[in-house]
N, C-alpha and C positions, 0 to 999 in steps of 0.2 A: 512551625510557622506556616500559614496558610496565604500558597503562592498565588488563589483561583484570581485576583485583582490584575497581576502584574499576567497570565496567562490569557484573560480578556482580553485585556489592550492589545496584548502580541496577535491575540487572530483577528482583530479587527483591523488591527492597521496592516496587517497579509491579505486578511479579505477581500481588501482596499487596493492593494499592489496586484495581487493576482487579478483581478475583474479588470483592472489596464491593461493588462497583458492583450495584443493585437491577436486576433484569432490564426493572422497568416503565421506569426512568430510561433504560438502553441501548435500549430504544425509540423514548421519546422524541427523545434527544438526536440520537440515528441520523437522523431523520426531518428535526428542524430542521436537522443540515449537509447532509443530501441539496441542502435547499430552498436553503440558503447556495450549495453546488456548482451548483445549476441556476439560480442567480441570479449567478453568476459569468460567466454565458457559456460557462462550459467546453464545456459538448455543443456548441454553437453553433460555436465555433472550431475544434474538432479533428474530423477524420475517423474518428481508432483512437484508441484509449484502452487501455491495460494498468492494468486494475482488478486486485483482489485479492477472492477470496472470504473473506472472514473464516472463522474458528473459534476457539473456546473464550471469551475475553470481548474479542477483538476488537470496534473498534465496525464495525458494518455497511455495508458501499455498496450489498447488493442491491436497495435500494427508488432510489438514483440507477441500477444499473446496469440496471434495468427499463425506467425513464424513456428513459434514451439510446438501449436496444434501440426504445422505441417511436419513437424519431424518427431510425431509423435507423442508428445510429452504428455503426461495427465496436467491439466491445469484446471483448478479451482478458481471457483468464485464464492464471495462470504454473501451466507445465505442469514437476513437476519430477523428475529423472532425477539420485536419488540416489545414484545408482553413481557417477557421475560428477561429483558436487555440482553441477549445471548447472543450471540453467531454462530453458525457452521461453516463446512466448506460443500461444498455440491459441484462437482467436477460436469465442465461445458466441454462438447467435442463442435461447436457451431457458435463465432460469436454473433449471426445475424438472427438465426435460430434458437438457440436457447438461455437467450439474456429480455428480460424482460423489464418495463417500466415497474417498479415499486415506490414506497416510501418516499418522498420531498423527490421523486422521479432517480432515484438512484438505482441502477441497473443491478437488477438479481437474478439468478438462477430461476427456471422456469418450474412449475410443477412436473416434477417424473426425474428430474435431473439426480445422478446419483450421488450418494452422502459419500464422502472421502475421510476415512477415519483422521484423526486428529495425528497419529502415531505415524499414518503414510507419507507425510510433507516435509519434504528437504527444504523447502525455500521460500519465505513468505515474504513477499513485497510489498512494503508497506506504506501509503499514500498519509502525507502529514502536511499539515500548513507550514510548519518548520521544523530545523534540523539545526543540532550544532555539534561541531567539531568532535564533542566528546561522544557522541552517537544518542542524543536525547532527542527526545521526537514529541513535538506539539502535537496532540490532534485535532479534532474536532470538538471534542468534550462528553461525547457518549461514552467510549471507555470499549468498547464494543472489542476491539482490537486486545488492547490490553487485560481482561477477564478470558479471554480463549489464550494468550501467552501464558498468563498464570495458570491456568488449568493444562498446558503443555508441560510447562516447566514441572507441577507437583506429581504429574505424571512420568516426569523423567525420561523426556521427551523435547530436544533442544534443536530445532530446525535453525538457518542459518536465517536472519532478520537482515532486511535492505531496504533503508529506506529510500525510495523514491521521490525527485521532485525538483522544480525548477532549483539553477542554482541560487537567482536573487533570495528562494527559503532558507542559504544558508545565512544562520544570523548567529552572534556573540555567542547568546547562552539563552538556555530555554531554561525556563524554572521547571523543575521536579519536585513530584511525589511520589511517596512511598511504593504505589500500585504503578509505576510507571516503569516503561520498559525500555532498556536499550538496543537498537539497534546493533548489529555488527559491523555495517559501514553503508555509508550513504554513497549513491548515485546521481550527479546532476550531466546534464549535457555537456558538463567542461571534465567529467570524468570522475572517478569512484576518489570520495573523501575517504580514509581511514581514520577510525575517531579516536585521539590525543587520550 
């Protein structure tokens, strides 16, 4: 059955919710899951991290991805090579310094920034329009995400997945496909969902 109809509508009308979202509130709320995230252990457990630079009304990790730089952590950012619909990871030690404007202005790694094998990454935090219960995760519709999972997974290679994002992203149920990946638990500002 071919869900892409009823997957539309969901990111249009998230589009639509998220672009209301008041800019002081995306502050805020950014701030308190940071604190949720740094009160989870995460930094403490993992050595590499594949973060995400947010854009447009993404909610933020730069003020966690600061923190972790300051206590050391390797943290990535997905470097992406749209010829080829691919991504990597390319590890930043500087988010003012080595995050640069690319693509529809979505923040990438700078040229020189180094590649972080795919096998090194405990922990991939993963930016989605929506989220449900059972750890399904919307995205944007490049797939970008989900093709580097698959290529972990056949690798045999199972980093732990978080998805990140406002709570109003948590909705019913997200329609799935086959290439679609679950999360292992979601994070909103009101605290870590475990998915049913």
């Amino acid at each position: 059955m071919n869900h892409t109809p009823s997957k539309r509508s969901l990111r249009s009308g998230l589009k639509a919710s998220l672009d209301a979202i008041p800019s002081a509130d995306r502050y805020t709320i950014s701030h308190q899951l940071v604190k949720l995230l740094l009160q989870s252990g995460l930094p403490q457990s993992s050595d590499s991290i594949l973060a995400y630079a947010s854009f447009a009304n993404e909610l933020s990790l730069d003020p966690f991805i600061a923190a972790a730089l300051n206590q050391g952590k390797r943290i990535a950012i997905p470097s992406i090579d749209w010829t080829h619909k691919s991504m990597s990871a390319k590890q930043i030690t500087n988010l003012d310094t080595d995050l640069i404007p690319g693509r529809y202005d979505i923040r990438v790694p700078r040229e020189g920034c180094a590649l972080v094998e795919p096998e090194q990454i405990d922990v991939i935090l993963l930016p989605g329009l929506a989220f449900d219960r059972a750890g399904n995760r919307l995205g944007r519709g490049a797939g970008f995400y989900d093709r580097y999972i698959s290529a972990l997974k056949e690798s045999g290679h199972n980093p732990t997945l978080i998805g990140v994002c406002y709570h109003a992203q948590i909705v019913d149920s997200v329609p799935t496909e086959p290439h679609d990946h679950r999360v292992d638990r979601v994070i909103t500002e009101l605290g870590p969902l475990e998915p049913q």
